[in-house]
C-alpha positions in Angstrom: -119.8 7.5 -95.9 -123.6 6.6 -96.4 -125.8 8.8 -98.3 -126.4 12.0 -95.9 -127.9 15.2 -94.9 -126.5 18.5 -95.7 -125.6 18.7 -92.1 -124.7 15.8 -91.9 -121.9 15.9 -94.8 -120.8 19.5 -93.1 -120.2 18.1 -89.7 -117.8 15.2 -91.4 -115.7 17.9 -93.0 -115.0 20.1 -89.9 -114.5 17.0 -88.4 -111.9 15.8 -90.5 -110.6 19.3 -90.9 -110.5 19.4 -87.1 -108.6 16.5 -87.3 -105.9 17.6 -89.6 -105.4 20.8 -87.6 -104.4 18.8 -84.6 -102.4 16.4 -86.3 -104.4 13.2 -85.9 -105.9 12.6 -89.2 -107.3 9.0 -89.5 -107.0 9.0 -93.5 -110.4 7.2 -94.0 -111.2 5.2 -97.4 -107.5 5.6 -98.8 -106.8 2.0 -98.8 -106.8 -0.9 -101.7 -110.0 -2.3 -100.6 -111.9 1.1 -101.3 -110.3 1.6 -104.7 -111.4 -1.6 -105.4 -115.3 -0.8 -104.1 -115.1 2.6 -106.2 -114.3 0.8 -109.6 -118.0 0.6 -110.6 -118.7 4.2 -109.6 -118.9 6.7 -107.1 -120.9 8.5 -104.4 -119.6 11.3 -103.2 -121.4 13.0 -100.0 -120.2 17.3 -100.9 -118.9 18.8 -103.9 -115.7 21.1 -103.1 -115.5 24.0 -105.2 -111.9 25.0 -104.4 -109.3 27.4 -105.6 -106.3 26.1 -107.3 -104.0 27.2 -104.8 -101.0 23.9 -104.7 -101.8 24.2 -100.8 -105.7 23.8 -100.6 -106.0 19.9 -101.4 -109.7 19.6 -100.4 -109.2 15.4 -99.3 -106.1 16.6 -97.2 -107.5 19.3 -95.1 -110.7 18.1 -94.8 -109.3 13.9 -93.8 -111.0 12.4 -96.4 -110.5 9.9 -99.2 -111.7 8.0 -102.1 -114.9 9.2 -103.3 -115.8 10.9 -100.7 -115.2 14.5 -102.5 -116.0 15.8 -105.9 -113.9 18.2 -106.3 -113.8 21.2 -108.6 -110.9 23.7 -108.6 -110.4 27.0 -110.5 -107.5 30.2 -109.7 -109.8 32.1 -107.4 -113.0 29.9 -107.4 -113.9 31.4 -110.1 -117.3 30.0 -111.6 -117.8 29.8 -115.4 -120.2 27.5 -117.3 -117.8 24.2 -116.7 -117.2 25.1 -113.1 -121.6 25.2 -112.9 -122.4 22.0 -114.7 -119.5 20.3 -113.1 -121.6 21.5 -109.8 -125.2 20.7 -111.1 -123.4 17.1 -112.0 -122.2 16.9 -108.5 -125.4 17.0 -106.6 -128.2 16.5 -109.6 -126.1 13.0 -111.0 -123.6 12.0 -108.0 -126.2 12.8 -105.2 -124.0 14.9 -103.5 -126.1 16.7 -100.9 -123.6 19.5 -99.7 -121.7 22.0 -101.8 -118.8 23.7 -100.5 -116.8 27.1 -101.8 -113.4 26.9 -100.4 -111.1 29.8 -99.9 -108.0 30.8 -98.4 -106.0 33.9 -97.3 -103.2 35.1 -99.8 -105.4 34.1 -102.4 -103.2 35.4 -105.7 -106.7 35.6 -108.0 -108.0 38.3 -105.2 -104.8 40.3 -104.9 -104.1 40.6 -108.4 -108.1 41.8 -108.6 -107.2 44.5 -106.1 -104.1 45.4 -107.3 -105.9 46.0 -110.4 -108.6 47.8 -108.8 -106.2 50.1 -106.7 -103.1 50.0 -109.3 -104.8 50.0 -112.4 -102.7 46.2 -112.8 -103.7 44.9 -115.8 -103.0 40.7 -116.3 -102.0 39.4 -119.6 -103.7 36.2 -121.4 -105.7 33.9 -119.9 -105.2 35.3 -116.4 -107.1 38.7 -117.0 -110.4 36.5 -117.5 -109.8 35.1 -113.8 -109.0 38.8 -112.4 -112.4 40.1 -114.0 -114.1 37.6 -112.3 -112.9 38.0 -109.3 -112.6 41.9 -109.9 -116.9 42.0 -108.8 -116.4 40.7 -105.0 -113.2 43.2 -104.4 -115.6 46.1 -105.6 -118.2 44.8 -103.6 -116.1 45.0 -100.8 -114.9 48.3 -100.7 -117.8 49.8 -101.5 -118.9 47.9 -98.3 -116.0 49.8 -96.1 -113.8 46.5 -96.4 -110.4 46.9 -96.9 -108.8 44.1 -94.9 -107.2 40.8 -97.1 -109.3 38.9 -94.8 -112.5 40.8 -95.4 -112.2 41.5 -99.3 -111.7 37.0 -99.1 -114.3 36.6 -97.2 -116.8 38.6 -99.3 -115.0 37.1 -102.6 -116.2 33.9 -100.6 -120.0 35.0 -100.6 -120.0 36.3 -103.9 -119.0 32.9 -104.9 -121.6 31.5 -103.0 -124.6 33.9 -104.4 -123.2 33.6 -108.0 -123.8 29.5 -108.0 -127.2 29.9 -106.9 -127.9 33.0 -109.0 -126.7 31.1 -112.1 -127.9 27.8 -111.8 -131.6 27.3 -111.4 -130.6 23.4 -111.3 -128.7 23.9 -107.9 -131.4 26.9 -106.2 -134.1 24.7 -106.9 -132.4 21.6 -104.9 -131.9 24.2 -101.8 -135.0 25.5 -101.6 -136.4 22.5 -101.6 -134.3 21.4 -98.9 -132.0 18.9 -100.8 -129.0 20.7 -100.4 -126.7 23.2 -99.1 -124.3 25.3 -100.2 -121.4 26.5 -97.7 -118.5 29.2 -97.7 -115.6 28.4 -96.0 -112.1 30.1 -95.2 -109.3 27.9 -95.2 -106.1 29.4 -92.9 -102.9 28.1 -94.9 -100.5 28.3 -91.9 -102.9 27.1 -89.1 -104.6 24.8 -91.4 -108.2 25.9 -89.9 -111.5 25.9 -92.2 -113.7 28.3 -90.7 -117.8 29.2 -91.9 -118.3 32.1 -93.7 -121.6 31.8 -95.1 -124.4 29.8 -95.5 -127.1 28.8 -97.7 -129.9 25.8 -96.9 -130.2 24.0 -94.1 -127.1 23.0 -92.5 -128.0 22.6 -88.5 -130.3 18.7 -87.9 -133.3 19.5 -86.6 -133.1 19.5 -82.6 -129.3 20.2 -82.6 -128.3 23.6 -80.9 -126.6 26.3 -83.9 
């Protein structure tokens, strides 16, 4: 796919992901000949930050292929200092013009947050540092009235969103000056669907109905 607008690069994902849902993917640039174009190095159009989750395989749902994606993938989304400079490399290095958060429903990371929010659940290791991360956006949630999965996701979503531009001045700077955008996105494991949840930058070509 030719260098692109934020727009641009979001309408190729729903696109593909509309394809997928329906059961007519194309599987673009997943061929010999584009492994062999790619060898020298690549140019991807977005930069997925995705959750771990075995069943949210960003060039799958989305009907895409060889570097097409630069994909970044944590338990919940979560965003430490990796996860940001992987980002910033994304768009500031690889010229990738849209930046995507992707979560899902029955997101593990967000239940085990609420579950030690409501429970007093407390993980062991490793997997405490991902709960307290994600711990922030269930908080925010119900002390919005949220209480649905759904809801406390979709704000976990947003946080995500906000966070990456709070954090990195690298990445805010390239929205507001119109460079890029960065999206929130729901992903429906059983119906397959990635749905907008938020937002941020330019996403809609000029002249083209919202």
């Amino acid at each position: 796919m030719p260098r692109t607008s934020p727009a641009l690069a979001l309408d190729a994902l729903l696109d593909g992901n509309r394809r997928f849902v329906s059961g007519t993917p194309e599987h673009p640039n997943q061929d010999a000949a584009r492994r062999t174009e790619l060898a020298p190095g690549q140019d991807p159009f977005a930069v997925i930050l995705g959750c771990s989750d075995s069943r949210l395989a960003a060039e799958i749902i989305f009907d895409r292929g060889l570097g097409d994606l630069f994909v970044v993938r944590t338990a919940g989304h979560v965003a430490g200092p990796e996860v940001l400079g992987s980002v910033e490399y994304g768009t500031s290095v690889l010229g990738a013009r849209l930046v995507v958060v992707l979560g899902h429903d029955s997101c593990g990371a967000v239940a085990a947050a609420r579950a030690a929010v409501e429970e007093g659940f407390a993980a062991t290791g490793f997997v405490r540092d991902v709960v307290e991360r994600v711990t922030p956006s269930v908080l925010a949630a119900k002390n919005a009235g949220l209480n649905s999965d759904s809801d406390i996701i979709d704000e976990h979503i947003r946080h995500t969103v906000d966070l990456l531009l709070e954090r990195s001045r690298v990445l805010s700077d390239q929205v507001a000056a119109g460079e890029t955008a960065v999206v929130g996105l729901g992903y429906e494991l059983a119906g397959g669907t990635a749905r907008l949840v938020t937002t941020r930058g330019a996403v809609v070509e000029e002249g083209t109905p919202a």
